[in-house]
PyMOL Python script that loads the backbone (N, CA, C, O; Angstrom):
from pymol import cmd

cmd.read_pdbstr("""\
ATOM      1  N   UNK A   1     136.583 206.778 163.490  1.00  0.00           N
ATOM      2  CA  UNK A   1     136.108 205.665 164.249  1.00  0.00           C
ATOM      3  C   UNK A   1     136.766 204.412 163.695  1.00  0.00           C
ATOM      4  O   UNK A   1     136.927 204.469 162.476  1.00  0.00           O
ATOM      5  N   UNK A   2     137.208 203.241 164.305  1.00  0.00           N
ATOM      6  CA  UNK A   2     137.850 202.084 164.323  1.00  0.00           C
ATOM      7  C   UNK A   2     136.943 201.594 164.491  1.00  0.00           C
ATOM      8  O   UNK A   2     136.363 201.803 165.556  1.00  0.00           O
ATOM      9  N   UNK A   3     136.110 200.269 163.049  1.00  0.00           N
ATOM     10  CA  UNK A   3     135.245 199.112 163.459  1.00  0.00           C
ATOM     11  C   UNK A   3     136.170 197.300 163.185  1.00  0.00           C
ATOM     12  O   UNK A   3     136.565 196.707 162.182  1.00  0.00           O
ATOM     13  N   UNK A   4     136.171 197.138 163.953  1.00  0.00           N
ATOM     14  CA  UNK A   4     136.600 195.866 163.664  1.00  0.00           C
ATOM     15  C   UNK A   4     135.387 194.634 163.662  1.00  0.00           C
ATOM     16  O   UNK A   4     134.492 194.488 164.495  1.00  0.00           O
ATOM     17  N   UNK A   5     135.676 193.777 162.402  1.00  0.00           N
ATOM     18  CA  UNK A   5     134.566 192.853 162.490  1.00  0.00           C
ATOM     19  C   UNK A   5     134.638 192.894 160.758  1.00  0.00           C
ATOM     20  O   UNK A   5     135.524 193.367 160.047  1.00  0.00           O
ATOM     21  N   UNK A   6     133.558 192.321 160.432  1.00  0.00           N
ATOM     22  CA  UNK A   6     133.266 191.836 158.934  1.00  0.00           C
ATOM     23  C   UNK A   6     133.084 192.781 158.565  1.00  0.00           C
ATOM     24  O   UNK A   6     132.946 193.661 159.415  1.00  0.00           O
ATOM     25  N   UNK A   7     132.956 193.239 156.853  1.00  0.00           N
ATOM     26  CA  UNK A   7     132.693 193.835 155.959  1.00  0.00           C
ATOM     27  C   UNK A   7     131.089 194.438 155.962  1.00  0.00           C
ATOM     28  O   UNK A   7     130.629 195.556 155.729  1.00  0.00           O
ATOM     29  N   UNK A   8     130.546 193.287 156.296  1.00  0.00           N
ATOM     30  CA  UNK A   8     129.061 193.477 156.141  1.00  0.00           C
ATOM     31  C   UNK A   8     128.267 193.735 157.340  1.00  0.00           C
ATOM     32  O   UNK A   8     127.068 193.545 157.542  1.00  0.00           O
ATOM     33  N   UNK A   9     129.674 194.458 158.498  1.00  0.00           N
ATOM     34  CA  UNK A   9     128.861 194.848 159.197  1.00  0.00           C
ATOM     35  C   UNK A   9     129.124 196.528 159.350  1.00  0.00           C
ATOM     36  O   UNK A   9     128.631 197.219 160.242  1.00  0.00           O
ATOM     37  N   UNK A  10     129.874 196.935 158.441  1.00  0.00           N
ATOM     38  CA  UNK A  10     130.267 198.400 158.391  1.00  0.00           C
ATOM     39  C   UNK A  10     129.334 199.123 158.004  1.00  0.00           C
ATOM     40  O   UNK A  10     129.489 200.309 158.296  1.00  0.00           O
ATOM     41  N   UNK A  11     127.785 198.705 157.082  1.00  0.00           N
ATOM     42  CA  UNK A  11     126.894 199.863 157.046  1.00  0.00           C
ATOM     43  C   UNK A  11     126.567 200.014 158.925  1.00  0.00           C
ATOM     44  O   UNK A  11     126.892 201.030 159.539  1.00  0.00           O
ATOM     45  N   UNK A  12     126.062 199.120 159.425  1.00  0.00           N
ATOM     46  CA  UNK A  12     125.760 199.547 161.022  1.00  0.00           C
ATOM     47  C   UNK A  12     126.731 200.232 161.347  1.00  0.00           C
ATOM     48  O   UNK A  12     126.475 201.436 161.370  1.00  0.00           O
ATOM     49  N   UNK A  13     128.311 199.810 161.756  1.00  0.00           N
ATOM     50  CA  UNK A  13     129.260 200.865 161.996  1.00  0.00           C
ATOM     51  C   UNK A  13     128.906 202.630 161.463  1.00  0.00           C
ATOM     52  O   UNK A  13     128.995 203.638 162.165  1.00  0.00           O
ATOM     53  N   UNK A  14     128.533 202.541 160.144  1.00  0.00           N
ATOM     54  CA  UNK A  14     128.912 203.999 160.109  1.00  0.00           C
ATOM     55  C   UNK A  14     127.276 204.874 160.349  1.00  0.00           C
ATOM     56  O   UNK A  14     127.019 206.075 160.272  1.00  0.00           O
ATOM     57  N   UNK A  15     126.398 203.702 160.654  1.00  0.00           N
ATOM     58  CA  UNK A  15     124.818 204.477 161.030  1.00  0.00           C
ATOM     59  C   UNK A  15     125.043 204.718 162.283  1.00  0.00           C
ATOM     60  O   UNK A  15     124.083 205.274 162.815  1.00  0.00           O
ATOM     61  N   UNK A  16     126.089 204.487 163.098  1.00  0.00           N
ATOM     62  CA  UNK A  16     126.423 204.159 164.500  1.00  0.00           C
ATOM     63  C   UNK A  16     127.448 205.537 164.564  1.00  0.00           C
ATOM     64  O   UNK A  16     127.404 206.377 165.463  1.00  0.00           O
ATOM     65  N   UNK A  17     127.993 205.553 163.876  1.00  0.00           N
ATOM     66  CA  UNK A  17     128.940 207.052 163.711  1.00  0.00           C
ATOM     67  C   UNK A  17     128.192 208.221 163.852  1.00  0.00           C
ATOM     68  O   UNK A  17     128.274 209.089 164.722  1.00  0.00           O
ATOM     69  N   UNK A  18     126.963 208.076 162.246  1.00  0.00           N
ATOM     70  CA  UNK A  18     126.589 209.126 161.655  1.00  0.00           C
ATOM     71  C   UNK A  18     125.562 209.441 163.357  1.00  0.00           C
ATOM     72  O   UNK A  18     125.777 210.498 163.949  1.00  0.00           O
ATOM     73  N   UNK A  19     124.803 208.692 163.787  1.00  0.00           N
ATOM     74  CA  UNK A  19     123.939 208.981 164.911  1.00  0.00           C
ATOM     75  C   UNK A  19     124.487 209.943 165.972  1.00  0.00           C
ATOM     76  O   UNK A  19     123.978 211.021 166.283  1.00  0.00           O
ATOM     77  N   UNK A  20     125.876 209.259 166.609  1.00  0.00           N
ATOM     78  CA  UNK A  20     126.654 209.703 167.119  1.00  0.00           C
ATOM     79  C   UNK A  20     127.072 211.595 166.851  1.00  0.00           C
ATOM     80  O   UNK A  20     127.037 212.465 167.721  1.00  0.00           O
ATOM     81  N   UNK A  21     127.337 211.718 165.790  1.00  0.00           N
ATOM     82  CA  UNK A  21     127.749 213.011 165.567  1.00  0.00           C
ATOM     83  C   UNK A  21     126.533 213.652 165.535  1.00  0.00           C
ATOM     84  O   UNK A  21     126.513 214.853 165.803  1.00  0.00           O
ATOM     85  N   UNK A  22     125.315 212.963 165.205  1.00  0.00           N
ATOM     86  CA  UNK A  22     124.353 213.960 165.265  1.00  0.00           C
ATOM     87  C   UNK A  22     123.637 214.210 166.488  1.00  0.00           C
ATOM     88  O   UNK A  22     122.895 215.193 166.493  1.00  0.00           O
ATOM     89  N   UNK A  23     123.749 213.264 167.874  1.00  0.00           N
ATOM     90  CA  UNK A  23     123.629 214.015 168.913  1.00  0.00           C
ATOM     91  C   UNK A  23     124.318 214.625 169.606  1.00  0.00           C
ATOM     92  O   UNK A  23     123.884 215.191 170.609  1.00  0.00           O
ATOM     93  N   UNK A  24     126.107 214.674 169.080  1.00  0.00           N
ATOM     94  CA  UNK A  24     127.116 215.764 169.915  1.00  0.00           C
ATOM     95  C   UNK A  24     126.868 216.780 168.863  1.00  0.00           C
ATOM     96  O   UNK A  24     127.932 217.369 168.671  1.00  0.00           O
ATOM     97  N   UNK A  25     125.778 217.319 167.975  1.00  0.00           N
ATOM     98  CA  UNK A  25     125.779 218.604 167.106  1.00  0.00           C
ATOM     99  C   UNK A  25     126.901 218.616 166.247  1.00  0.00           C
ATOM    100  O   UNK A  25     127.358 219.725 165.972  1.00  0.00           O
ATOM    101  N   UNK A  26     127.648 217.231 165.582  1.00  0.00           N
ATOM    102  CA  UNK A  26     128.631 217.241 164.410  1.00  0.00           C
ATOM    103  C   UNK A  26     127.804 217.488 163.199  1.00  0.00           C
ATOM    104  O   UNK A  26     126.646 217.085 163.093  1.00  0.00           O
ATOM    105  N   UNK A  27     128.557 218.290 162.123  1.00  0.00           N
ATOM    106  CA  UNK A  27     128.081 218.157 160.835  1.00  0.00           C
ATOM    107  C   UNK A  27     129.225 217.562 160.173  1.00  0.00           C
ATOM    108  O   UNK A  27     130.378 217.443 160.588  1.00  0.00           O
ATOM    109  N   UNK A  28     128.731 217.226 159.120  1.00  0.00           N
ATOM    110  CA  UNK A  28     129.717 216.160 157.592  1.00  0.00           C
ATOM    111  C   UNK A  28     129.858 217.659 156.888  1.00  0.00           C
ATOM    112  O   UNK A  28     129.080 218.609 156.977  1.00  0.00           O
ATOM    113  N   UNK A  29     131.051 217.559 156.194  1.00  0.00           N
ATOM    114  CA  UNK A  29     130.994 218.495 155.444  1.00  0.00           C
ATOM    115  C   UNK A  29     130.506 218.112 154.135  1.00  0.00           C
ATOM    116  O   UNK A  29     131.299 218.106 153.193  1.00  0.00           O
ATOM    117  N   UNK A  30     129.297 217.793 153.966  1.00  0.00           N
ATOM    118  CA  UNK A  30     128.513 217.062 153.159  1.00  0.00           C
ATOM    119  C   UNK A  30     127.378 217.876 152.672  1.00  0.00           C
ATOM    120  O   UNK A  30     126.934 218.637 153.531  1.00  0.00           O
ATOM    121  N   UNK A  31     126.682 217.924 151.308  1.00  0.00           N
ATOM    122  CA  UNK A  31     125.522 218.238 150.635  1.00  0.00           C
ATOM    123  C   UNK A  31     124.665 217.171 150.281  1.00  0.00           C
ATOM    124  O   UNK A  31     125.154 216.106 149.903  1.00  0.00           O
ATOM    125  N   UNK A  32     123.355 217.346 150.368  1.00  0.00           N
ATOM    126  CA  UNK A  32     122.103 216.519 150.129  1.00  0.00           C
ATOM    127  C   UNK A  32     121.928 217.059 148.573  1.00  0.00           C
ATOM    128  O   UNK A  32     121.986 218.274 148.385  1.00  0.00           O
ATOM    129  N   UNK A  33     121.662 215.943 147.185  1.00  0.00           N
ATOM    130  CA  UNK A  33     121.119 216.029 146.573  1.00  0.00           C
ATOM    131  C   UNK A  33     120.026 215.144 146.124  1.00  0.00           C
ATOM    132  O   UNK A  33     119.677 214.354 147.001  1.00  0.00           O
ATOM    133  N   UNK A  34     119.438 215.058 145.096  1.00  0.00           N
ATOM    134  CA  UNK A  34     118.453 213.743 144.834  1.00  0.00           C
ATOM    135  C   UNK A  34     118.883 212.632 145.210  1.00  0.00           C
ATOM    136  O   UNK A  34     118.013 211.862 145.618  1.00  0.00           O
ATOM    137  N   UNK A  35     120.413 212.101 145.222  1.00  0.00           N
ATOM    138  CA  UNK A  35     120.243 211.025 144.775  1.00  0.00           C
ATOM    139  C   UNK A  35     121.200 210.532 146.136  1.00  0.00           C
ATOM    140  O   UNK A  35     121.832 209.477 146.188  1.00  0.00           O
ATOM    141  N   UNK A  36     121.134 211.557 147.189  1.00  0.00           N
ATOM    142  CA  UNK A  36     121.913 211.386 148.527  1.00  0.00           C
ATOM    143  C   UNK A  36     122.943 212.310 148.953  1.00  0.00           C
ATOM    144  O   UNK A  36     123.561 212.988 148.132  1.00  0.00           O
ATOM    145  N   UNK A  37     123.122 212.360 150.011  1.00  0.00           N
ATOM    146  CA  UNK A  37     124.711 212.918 150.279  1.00  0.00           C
ATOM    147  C   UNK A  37     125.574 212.998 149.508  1.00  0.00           C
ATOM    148  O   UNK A  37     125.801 211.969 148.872  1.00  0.00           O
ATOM    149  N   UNK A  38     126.251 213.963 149.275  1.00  0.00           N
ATOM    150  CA  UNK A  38     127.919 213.840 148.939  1.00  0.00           C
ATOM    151  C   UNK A  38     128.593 214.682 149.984  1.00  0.00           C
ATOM    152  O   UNK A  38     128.207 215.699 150.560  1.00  0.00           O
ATOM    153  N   UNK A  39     129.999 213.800 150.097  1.00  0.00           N
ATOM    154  CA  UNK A  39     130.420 214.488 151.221  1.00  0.00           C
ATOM    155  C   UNK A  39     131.898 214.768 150.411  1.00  0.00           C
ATOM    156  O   UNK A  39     132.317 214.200 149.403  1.00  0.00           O
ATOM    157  N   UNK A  40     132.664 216.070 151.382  1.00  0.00           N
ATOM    158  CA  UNK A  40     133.849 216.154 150.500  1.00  0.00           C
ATOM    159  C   UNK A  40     134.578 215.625 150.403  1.00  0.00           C
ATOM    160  O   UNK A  40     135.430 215.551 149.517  1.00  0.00           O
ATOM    161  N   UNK A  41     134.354 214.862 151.749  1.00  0.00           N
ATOM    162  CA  UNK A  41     135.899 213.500 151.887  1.00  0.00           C
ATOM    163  C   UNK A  41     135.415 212.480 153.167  1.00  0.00           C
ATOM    164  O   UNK A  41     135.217 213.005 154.262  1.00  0.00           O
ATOM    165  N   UNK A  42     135.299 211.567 153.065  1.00  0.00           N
ATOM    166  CA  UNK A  42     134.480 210.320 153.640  1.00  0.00           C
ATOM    167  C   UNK A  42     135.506 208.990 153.033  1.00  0.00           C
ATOM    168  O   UNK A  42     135.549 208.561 151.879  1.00  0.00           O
ATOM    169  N   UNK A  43     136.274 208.535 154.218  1.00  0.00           N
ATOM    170  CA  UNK A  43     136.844 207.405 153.665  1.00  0.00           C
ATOM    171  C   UNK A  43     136.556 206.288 154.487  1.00  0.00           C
ATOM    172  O   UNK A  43     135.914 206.453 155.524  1.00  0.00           O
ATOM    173  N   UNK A  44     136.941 205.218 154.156  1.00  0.00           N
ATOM    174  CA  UNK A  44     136.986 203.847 154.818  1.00  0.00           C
ATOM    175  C   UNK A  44     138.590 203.405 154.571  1.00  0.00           C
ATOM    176  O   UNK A  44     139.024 203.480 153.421  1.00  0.00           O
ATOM    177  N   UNK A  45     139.470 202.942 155.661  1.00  0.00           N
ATOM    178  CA  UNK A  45     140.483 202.579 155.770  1.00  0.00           C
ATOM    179  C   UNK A  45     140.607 201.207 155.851  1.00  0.00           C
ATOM    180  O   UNK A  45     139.990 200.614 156.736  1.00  0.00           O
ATOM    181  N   UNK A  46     141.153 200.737 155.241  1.00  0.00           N
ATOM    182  CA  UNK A  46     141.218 198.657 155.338  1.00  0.00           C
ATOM    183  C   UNK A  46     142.889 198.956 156.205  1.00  0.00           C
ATOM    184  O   UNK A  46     143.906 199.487 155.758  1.00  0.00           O
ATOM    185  N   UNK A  47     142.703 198.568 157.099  1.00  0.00           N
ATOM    186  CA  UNK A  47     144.143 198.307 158.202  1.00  0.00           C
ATOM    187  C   UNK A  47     144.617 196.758 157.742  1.00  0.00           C
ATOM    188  O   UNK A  47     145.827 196.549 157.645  1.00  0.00           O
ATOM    189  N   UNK A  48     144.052 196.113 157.574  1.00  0.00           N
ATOM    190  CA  UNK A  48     144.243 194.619 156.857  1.00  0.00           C
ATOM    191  C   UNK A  48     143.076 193.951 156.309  1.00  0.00           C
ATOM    192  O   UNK A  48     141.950 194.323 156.639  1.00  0.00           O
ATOM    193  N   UNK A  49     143.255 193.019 155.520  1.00  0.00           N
ATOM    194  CA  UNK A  49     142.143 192.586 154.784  1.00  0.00           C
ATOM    195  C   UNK A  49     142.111 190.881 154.926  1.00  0.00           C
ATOM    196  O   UNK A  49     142.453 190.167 155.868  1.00  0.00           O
ATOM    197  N   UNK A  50     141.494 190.503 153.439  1.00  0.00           N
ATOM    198  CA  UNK A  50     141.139 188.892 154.091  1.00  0.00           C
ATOM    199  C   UNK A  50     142.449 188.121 153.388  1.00  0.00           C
ATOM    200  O   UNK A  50     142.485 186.941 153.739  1.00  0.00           O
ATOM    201  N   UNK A  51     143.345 188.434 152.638  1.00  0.00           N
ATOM    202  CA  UNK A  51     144.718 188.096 152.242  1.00  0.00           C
ATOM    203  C   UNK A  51     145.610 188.136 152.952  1.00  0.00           C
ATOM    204  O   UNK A  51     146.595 187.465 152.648  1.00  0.00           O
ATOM    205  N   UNK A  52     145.630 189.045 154.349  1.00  0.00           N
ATOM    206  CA  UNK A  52     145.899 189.118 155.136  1.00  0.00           C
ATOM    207  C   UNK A  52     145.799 187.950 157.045  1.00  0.00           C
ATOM    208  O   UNK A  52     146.490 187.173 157.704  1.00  0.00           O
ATOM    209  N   UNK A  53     144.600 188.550 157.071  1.00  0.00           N
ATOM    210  CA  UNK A  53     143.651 188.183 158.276  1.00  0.00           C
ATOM    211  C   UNK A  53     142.711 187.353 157.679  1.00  0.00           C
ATOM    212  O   UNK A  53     141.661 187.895 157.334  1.00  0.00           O
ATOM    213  N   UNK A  54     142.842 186.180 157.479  1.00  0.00           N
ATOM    214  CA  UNK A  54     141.157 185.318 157.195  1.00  0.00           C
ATOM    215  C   UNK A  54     140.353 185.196 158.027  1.00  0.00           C
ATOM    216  O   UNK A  54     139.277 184.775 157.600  1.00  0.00           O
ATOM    217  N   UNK A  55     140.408 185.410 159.210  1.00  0.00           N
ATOM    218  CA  UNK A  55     139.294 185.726 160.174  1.00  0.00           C
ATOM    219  C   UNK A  55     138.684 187.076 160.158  1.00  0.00           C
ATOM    220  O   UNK A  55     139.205 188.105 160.589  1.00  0.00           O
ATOM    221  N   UNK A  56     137.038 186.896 159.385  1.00  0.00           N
ATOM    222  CA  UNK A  56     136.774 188.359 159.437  1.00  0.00           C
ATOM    223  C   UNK A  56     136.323 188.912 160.576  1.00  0.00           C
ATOM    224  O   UNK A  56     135.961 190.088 160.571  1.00  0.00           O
ATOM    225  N   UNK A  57     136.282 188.195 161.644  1.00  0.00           N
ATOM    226  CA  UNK A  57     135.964 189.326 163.108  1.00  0.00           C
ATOM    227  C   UNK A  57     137.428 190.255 163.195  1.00  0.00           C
ATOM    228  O   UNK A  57     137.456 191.423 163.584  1.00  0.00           O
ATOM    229  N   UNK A  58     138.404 189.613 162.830  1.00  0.00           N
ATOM    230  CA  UNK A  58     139.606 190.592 163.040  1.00  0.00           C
ATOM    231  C   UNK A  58     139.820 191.364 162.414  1.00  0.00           C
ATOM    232  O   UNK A  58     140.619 192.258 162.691  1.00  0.00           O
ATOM    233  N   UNK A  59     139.005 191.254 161.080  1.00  0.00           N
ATOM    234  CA  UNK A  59     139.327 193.079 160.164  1.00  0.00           C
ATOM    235  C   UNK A  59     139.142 194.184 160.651  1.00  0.00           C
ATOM    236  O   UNK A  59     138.100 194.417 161.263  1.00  0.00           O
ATOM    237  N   UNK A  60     140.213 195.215 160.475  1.00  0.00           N
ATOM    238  CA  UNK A  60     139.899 196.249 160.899  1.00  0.00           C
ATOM    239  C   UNK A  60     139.702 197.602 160.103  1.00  0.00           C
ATOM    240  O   UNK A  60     140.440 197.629 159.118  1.00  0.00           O
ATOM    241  N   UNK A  61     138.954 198.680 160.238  1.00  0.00           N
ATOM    242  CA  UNK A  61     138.510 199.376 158.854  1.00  0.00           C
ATOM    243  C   UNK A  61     138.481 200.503 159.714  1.00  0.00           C
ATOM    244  O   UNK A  61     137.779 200.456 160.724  1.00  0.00           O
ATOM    245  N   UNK A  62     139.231 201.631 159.414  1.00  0.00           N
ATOM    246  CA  UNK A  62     138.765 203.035 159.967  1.00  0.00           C
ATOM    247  C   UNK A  62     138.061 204.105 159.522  1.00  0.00           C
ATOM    248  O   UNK A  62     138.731 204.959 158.941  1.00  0.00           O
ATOM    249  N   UNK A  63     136.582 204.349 159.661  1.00  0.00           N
ATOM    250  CA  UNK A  63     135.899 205.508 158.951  1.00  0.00           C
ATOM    251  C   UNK A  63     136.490 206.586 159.238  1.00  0.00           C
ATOM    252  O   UNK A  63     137.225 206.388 160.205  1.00  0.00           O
ATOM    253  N   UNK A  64     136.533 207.564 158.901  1.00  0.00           N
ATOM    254  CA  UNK A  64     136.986 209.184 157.978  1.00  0.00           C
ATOM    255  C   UNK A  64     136.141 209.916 157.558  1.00  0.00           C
ATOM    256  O   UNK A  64     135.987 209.794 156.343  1.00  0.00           O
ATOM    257  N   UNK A  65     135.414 210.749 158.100  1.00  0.00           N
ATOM    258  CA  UNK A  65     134.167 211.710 157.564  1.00  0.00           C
ATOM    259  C   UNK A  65     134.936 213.052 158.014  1.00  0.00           C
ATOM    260  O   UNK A  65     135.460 213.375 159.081  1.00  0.00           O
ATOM    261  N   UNK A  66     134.786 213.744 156.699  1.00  0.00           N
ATOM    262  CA  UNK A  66     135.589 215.578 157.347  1.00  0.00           C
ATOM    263  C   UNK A  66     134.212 216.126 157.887  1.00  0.00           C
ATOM    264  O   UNK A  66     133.062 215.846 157.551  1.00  0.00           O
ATOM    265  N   UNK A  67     134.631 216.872 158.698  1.00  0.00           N
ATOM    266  CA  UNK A  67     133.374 217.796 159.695  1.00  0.00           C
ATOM    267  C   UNK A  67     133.702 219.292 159.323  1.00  0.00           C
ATOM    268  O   UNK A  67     134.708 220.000 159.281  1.00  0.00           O
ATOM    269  N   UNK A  68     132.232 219.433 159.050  1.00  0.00           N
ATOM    270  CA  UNK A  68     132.012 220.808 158.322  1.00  0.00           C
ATOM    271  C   UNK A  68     132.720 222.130 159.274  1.00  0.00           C
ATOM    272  O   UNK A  68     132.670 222.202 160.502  1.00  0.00           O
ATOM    273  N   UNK A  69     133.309 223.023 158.445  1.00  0.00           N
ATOM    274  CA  UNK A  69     133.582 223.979 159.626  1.00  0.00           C
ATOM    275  C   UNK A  69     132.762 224.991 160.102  1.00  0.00           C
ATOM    276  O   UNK A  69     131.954 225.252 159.211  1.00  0.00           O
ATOM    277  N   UNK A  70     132.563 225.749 161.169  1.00  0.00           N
ATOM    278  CA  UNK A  70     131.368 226.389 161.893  1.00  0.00           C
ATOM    279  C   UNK A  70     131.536 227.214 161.156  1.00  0.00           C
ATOM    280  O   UNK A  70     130.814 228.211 161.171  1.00  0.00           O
TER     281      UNK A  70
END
""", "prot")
cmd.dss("prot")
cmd.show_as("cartoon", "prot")
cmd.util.cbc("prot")
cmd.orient("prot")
């Protein structure tokens, strides 16, 4: 998924993902322990940053979650 916009708005972005996959029946290839999820590979991509782009509506950040295999 591609969010563009501020930094501090990427937890919503990726509650907006995670929702998403969980009503098309996606899984994370991820484990629950005490202290939360771990997943095996979950990234965030910075396409440009604020050294770059000083306008943070224009940042752009691509989430990366691997999906478990059936």
């Amino acid at each position: 998924m591609t969010y563009t916009g501020p930094y501090d708005g990427l937890y919503d972005a990726t509650a907006m993902l995670v929702g998403w996959a969980k009503e098309k029946g996606l899984r994370w290839d991820a484990r629950s322990t005490e202290n939360g999820d771990v997943f095996a590979s979950r990234l965030e991509v910075h396409d440009n940053n604020p050294s770059i782009e000083p306008d943070s509506a224009k940042l752009v950040t691509t989430l990366l979650f691997k999906l478990a295999v059936s």
